[in-house]
N, CA, C and O atoms as a CHARMM CRD file, in Angstrom:
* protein
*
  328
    1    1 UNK  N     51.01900  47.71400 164.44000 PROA 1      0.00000
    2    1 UNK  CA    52.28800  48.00000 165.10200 PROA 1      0.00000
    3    1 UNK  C     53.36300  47.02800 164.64800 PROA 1      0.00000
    4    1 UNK  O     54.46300  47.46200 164.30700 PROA 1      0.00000
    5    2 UNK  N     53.08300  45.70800 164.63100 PROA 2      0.00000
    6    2 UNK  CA    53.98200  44.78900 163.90200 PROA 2      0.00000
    7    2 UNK  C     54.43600  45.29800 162.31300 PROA 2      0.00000
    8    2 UNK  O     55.47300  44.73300 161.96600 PROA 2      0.00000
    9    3 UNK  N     54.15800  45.77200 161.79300 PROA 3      0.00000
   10    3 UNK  CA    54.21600  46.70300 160.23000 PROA 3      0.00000
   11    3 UNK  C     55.76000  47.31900 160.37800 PROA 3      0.00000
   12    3 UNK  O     56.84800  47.07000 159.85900 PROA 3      0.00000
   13    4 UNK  N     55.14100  48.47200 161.59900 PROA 4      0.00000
   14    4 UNK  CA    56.48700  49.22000 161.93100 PROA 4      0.00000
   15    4 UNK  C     57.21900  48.78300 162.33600 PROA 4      0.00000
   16    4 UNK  O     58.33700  49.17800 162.00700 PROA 4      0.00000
   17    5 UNK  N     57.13500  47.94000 163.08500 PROA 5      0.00000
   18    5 UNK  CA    58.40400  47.01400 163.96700 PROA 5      0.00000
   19    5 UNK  C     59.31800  46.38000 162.86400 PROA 5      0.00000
   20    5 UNK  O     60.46600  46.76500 162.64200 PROA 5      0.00000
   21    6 UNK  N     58.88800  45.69000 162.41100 PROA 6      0.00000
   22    6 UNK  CA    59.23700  44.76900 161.05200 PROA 6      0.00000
   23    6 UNK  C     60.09600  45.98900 160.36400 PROA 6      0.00000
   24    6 UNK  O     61.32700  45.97100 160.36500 PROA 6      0.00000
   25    7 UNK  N     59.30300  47.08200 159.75800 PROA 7      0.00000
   26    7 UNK  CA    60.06700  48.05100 159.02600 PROA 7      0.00000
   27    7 UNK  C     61.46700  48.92400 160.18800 PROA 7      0.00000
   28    7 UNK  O     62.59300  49.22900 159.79600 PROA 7      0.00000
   29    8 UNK  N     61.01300  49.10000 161.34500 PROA 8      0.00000
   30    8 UNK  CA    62.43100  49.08300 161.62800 PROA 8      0.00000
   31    8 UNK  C     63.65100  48.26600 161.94900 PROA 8      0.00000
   32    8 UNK  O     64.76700  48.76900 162.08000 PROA 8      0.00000
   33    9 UNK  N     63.42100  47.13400 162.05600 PROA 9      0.00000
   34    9 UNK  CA    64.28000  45.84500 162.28500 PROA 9      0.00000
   35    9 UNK  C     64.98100  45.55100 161.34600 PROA 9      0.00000
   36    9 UNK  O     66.10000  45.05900 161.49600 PROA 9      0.00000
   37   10 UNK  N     64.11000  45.96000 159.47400 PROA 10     0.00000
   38   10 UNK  CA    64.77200  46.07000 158.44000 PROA 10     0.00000
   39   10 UNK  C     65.88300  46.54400 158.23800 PROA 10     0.00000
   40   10 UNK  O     66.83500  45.87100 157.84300 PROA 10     0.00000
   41   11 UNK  N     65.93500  48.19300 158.56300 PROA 11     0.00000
   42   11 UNK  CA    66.60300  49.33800 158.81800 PROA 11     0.00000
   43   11 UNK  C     67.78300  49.28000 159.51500 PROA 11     0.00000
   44   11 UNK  O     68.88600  49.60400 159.07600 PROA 11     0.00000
   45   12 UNK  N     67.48100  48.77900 160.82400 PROA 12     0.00000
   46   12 UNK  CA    68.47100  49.40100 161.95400 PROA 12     0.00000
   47   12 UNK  C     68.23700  48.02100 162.81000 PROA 12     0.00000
   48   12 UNK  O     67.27800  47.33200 162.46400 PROA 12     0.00000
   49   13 UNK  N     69.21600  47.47600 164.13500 PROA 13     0.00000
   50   13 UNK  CA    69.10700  46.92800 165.04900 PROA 13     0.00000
   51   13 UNK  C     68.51200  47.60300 165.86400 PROA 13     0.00000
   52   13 UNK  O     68.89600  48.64800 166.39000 PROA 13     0.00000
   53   14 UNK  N     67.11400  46.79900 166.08100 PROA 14     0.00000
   54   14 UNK  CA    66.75600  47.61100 167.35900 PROA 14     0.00000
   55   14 UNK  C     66.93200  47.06700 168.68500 PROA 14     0.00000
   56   14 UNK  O     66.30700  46.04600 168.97300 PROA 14     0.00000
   57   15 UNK  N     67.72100  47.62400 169.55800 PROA 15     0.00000
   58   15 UNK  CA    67.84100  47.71600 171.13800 PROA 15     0.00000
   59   15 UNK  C     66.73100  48.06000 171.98300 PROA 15     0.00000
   60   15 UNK  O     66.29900  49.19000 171.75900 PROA 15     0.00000
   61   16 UNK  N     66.14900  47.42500 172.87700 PROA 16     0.00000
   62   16 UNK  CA    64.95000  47.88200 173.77800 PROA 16     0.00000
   63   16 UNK  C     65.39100  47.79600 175.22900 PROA 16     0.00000
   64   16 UNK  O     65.60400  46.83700 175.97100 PROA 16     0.00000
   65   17 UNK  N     65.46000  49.18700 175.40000 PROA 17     0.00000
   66   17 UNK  CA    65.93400  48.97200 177.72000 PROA 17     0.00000
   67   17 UNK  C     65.09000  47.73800 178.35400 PROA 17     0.00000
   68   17 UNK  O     63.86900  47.82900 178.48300 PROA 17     0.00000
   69   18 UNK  N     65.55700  46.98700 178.60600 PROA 18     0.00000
   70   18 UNK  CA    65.44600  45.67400 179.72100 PROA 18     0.00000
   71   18 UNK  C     64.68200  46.80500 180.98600 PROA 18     0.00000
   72   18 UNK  O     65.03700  47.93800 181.31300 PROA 18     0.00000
   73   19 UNK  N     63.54400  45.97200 181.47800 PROA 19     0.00000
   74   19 UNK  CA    62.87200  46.66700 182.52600 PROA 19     0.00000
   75   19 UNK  C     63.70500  46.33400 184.02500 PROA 19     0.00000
   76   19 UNK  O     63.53400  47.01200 185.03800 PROA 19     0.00000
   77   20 UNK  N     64.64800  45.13300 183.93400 PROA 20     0.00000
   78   20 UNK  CA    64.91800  44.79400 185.02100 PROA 20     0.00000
   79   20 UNK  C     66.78200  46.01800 185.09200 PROA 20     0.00000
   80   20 UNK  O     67.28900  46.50600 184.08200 PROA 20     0.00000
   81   21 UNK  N     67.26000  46.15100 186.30400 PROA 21     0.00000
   82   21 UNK  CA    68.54200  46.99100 185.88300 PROA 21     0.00000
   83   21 UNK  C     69.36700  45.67000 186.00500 PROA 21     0.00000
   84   21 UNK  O     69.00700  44.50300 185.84800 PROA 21     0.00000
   85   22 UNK  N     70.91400  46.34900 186.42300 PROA 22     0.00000
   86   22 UNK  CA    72.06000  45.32500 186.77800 PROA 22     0.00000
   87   22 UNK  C     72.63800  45.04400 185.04100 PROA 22     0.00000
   88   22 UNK  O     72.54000  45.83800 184.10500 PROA 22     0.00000
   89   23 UNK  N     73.30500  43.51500 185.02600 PROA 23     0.00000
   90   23 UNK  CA    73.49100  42.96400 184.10400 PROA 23     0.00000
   91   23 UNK  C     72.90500  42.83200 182.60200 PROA 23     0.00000
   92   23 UNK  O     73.45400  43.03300 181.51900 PROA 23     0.00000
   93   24 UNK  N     71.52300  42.40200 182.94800 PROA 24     0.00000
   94   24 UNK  CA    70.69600  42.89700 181.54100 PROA 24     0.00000
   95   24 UNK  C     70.53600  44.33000 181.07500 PROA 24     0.00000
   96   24 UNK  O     70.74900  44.46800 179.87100 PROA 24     0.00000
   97   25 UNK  N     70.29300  45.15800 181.57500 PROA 25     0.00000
   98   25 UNK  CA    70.97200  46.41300 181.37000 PROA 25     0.00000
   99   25 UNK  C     71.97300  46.93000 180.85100 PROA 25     0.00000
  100   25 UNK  O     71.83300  47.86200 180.05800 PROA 25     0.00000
  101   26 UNK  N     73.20000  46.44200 181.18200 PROA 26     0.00000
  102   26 UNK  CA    74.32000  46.19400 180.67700 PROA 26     0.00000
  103   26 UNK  C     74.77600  46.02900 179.60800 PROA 26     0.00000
  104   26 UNK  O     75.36500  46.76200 178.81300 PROA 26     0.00000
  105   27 UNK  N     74.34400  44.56000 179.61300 PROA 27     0.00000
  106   27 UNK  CA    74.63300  43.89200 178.13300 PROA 27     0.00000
  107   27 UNK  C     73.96900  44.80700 176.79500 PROA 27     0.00000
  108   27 UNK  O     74.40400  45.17600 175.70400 PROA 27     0.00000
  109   28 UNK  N     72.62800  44.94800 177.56300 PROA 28     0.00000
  110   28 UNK  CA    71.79400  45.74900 176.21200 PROA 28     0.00000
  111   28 UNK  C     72.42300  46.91300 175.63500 PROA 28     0.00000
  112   28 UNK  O     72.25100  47.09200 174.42900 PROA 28     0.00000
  113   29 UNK  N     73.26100  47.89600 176.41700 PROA 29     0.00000
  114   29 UNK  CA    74.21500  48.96600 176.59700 PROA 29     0.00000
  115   29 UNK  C     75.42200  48.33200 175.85600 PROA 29     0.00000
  116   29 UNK  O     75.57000  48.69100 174.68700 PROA 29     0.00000
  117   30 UNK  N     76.20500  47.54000 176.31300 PROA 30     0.00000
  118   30 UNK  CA    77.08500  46.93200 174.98000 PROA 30     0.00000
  119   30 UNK  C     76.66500  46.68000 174.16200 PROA 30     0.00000
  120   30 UNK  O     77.44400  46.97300 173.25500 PROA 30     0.00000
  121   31 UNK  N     75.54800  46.13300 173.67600 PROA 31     0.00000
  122   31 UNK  CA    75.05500  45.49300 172.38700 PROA 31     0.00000
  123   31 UNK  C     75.06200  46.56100 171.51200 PROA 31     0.00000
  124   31 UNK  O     75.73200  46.53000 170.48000 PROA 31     0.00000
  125   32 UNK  N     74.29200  47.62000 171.86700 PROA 32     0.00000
  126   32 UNK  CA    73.77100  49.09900 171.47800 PROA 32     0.00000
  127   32 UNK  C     74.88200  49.53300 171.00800 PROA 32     0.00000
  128   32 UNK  O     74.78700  50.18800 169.97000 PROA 32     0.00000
  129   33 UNK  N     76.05200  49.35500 171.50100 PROA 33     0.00000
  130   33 UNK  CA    77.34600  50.55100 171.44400 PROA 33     0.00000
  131   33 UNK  C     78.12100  49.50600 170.82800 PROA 33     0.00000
  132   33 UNK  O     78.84300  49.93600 169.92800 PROA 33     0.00000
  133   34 UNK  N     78.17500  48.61300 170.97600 PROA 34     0.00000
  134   34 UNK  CA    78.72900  47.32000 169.91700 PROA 34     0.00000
  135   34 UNK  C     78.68500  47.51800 168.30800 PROA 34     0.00000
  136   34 UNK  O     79.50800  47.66400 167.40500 PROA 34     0.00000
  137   35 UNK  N     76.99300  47.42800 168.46700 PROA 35     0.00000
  138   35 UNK  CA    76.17900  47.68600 166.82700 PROA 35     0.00000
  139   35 UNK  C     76.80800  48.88800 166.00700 PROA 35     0.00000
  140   35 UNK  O     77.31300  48.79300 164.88900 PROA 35     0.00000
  141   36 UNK  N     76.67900  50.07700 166.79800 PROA 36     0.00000
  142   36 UNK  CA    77.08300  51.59200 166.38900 PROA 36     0.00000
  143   36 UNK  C     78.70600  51.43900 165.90500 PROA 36     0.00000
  144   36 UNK  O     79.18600  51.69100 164.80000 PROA 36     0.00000
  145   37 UNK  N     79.29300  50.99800 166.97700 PROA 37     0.00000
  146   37 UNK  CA    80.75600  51.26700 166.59700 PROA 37     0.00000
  147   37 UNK  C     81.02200  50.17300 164.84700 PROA 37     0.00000
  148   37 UNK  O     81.38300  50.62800 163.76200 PROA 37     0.00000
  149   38 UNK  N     80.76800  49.08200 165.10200 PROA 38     0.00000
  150   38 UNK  CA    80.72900  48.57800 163.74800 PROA 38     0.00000
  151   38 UNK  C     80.10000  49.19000 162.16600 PROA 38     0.00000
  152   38 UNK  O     80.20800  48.80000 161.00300 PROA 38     0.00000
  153   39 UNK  N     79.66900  49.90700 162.58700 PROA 39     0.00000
  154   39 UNK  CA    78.81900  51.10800 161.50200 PROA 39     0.00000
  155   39 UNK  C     77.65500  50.80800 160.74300 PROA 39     0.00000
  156   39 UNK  O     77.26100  51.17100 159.63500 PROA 39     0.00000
  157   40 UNK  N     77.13300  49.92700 161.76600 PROA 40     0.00000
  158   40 UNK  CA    75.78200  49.59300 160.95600 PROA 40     0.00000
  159   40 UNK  C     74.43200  50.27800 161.69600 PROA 40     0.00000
  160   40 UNK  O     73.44000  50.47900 160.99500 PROA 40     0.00000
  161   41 UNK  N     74.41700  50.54800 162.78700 PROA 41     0.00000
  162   41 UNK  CA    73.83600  52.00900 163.12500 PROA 41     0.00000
  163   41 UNK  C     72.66600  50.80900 163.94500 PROA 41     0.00000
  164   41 UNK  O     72.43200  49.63400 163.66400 PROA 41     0.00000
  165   42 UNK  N     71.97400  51.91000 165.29000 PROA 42     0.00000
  166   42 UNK  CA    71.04900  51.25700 166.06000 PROA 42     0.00000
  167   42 UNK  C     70.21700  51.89800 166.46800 PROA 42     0.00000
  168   42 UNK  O     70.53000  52.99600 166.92800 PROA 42     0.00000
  169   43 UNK  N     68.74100  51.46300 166.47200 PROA 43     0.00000
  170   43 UNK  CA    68.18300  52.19800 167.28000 PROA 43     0.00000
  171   43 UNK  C     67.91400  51.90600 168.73600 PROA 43     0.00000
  172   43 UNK  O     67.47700  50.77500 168.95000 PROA 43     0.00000
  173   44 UNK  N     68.06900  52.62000 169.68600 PROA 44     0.00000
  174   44 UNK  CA    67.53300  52.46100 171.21400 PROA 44     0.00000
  175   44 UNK  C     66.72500  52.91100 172.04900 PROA 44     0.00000
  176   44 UNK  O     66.84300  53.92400 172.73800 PROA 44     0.00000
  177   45 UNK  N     65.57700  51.90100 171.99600 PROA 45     0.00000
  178   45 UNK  CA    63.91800  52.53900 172.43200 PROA 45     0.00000
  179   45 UNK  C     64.02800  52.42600 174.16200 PROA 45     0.00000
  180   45 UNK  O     63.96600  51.39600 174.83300 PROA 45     0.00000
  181   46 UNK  N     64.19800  53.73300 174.60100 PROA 46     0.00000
  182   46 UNK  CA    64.36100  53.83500 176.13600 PROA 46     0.00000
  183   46 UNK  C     63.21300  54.91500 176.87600 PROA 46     0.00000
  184   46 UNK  O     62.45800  55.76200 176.40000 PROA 46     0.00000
  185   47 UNK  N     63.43400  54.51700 178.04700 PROA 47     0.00000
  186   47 UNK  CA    62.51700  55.36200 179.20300 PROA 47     0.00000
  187   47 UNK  C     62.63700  56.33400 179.86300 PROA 47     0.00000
  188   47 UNK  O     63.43500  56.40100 180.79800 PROA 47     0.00000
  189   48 UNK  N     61.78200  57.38100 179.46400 PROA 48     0.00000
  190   48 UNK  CA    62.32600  59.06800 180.00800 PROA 48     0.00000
  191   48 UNK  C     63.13400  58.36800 181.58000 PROA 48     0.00000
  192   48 UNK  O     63.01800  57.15700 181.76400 PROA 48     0.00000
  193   49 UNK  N     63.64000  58.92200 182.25600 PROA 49     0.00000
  194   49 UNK  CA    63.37300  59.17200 183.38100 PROA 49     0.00000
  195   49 UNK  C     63.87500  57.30600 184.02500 PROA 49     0.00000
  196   49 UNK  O     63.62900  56.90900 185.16500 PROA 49     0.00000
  197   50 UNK  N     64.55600  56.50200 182.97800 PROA 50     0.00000
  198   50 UNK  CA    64.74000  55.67900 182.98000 PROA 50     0.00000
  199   50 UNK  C     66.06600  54.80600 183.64900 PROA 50     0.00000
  200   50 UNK  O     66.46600  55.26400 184.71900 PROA 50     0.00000
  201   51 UNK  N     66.76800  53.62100 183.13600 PROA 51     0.00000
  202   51 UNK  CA    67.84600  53.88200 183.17700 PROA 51     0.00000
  203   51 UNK  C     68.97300  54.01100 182.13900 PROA 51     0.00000
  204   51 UNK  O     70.13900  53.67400 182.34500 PROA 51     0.00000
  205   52 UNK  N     68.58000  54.44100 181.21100 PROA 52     0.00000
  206   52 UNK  CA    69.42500  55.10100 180.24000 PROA 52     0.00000
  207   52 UNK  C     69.30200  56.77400 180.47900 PROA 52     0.00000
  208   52 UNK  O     70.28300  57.19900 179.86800 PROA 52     0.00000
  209   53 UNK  N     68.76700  57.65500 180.91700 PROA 53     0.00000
  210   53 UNK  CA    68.35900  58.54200 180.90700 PROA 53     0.00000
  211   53 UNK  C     69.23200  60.05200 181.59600 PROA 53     0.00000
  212   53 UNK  O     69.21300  61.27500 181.46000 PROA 53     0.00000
  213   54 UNK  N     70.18600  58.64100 182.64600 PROA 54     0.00000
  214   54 UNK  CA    71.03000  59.96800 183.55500 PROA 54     0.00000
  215   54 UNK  C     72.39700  58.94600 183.74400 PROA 54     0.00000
  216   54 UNK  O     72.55500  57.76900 184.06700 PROA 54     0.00000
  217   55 UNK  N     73.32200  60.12600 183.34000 PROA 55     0.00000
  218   55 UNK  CA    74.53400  59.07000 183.84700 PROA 55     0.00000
  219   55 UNK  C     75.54100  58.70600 182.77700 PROA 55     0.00000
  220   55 UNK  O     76.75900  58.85600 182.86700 PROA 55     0.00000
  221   56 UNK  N     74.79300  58.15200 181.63900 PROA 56     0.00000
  222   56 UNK  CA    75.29100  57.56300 180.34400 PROA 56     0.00000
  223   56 UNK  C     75.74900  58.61600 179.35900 PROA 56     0.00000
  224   56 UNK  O     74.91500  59.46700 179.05000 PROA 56     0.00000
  225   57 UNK  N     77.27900  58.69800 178.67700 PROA 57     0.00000
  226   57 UNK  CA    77.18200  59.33500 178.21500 PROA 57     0.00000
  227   57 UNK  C     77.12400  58.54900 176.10200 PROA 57     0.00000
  228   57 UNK  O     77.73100  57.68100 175.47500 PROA 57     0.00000
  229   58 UNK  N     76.35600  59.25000 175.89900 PROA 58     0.00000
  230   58 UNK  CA    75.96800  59.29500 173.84600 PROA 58     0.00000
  231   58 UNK  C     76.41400  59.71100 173.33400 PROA 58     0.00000
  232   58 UNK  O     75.60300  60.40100 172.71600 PROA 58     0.00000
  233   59 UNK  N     77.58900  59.95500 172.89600 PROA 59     0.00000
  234   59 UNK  CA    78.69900  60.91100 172.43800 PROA 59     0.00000
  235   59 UNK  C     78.51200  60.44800 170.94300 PROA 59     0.00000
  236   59 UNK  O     77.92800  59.37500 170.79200 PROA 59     0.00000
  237   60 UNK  N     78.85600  60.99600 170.03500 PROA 60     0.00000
  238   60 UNK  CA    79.51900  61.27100 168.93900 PROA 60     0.00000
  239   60 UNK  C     78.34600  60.53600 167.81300 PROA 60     0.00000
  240   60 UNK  O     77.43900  61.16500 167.26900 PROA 60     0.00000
  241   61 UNK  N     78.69800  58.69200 167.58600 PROA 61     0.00000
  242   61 UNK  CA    77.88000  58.14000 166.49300 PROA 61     0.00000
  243   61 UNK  C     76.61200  57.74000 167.52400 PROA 61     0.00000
  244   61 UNK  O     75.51100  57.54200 167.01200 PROA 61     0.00000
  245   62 UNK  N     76.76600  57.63100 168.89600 PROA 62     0.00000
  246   62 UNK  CA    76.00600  56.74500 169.72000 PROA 62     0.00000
  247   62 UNK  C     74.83800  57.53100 169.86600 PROA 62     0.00000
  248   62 UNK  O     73.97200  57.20100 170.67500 PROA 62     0.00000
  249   63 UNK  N     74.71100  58.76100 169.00400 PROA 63     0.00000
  250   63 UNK  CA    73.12100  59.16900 169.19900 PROA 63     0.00000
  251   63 UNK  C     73.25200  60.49800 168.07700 PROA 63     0.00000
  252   63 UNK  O     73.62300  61.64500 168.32800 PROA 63     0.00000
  253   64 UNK  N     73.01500  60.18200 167.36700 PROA 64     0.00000
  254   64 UNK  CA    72.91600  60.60700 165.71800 PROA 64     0.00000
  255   64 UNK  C     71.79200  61.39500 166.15900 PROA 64     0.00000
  256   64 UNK  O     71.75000  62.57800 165.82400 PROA 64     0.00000
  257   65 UNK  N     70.76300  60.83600 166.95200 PROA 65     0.00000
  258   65 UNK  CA    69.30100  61.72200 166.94900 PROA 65     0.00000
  259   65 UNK  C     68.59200  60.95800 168.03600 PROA 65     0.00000
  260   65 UNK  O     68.67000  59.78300 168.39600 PROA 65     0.00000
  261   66 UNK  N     67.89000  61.96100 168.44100 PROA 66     0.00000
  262   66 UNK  CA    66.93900  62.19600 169.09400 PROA 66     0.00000
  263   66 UNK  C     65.06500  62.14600 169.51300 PROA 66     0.00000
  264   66 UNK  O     64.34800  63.14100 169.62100 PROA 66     0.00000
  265   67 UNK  N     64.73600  61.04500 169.64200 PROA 67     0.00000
  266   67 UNK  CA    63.11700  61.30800 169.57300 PROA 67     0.00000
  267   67 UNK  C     62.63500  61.17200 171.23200 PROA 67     0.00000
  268   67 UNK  O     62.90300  60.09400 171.76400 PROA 67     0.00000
  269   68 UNK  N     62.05800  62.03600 171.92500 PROA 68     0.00000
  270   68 UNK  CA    61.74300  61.55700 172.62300 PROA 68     0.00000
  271   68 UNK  C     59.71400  61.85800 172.49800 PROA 68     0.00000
  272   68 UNK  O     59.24900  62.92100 172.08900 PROA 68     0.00000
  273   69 UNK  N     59.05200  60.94600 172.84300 PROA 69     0.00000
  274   69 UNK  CA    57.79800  60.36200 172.98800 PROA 69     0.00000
  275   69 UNK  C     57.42200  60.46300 174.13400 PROA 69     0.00000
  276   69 UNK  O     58.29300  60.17700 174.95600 PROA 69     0.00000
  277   70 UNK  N     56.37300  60.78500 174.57300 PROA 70     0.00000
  278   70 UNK  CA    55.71600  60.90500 175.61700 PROA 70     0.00000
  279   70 UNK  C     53.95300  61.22300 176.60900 PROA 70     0.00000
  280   70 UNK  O     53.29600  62.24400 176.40700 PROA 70     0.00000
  281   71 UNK  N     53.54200  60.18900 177.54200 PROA 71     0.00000
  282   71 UNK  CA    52.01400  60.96400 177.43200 PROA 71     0.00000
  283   71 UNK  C     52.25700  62.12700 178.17600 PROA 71     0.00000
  284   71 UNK  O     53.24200  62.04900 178.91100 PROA 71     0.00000
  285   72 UNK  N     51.74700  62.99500 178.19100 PROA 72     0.00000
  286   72 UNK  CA    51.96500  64.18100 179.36500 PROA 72     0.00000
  287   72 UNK  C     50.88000  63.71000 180.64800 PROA 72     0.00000
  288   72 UNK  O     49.82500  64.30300 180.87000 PROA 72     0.00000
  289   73 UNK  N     51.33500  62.61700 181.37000 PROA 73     0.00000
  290   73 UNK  CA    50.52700  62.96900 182.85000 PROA 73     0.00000
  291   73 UNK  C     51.11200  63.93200 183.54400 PROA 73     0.00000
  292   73 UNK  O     51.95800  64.75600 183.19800 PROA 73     0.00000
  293   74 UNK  N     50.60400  63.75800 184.51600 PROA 74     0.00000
  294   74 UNK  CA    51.52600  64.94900 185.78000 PROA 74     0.00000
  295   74 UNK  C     51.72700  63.79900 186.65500 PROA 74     0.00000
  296   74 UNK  O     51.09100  62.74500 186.64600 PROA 74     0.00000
  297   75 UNK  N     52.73500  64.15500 187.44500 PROA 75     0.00000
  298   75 UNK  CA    53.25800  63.49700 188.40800 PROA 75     0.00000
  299   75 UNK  C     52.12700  62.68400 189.20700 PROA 75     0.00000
  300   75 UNK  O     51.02700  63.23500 189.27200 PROA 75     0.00000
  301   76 UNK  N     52.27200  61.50500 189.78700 PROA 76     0.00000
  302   76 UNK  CA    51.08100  61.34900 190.90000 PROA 76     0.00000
  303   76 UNK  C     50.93000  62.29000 192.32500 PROA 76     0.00000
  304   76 UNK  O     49.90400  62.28800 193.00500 PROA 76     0.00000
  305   77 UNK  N     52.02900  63.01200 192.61000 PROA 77     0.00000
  306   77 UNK  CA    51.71900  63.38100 193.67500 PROA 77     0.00000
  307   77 UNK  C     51.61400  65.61900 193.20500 PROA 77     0.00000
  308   77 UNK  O     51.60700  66.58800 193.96400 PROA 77     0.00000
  309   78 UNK  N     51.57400  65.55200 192.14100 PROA 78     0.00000
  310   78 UNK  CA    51.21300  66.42400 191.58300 PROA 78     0.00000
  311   78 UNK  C     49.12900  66.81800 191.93300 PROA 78     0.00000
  312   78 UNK  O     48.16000  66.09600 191.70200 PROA 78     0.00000
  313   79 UNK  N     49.20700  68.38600 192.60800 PROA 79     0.00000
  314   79 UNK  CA    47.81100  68.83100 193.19600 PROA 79     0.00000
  315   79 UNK  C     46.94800  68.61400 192.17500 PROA 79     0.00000
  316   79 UNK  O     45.99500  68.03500 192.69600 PROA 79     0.00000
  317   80 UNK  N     46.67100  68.79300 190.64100 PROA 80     0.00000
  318   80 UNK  CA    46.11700  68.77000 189.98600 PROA 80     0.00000
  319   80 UNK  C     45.71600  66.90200 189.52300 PROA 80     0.00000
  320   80 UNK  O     44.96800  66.57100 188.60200 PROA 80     0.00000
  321   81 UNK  N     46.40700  66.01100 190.39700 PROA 81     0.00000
  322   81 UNK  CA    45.60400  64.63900 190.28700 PROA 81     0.00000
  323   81 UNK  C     44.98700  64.39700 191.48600 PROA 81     0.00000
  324   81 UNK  O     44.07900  63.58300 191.31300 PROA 81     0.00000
  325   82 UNK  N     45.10700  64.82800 192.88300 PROA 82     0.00000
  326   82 UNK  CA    44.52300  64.84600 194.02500 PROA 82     0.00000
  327   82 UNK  C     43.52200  65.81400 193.88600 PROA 82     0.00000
  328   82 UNK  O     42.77500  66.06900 194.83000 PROA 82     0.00000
């Protein structure tokens, strides 16, 4: 995993969502949109359902693309885990 990491750090700034919200959150969100507007391009590894996820808008260079990743659980309170 360090391989890939390394090879994208090469590439692109990578941004990672802060688990805590508020301020660090924030900043990481300027940094992200900082990087982009200067034209050297970023990537931003975030959490479905997160707090980047609702709310924010990605307009134009601020999201060139799209990956989203995911395990498929089901919900916890979903009948099929009870």
């Amino acid at each position: 995993a360090t391989g890939v990491w390394q090879g994208l750090s090469a590439v692109k700034e990578v941004v990672v969502e802060p688990r805590e919200a508020g301020k660090a959150f924030e900043q990481a969100m300027l940094h992200y949109k900082k990087v982009v507007d200067e034209g050297r391009g970023a990537l931003l590894l975030a959490v479905c359902r997160g707090k980047a996820s609702e709310g924010i808008d990605f307009a134009d260079a601020h999201a060139r693309g799209v990956v989203i990743v995911g395990i498929p659980y089901p919900a916890l309170k979903d009948t099929r885990v009870s």
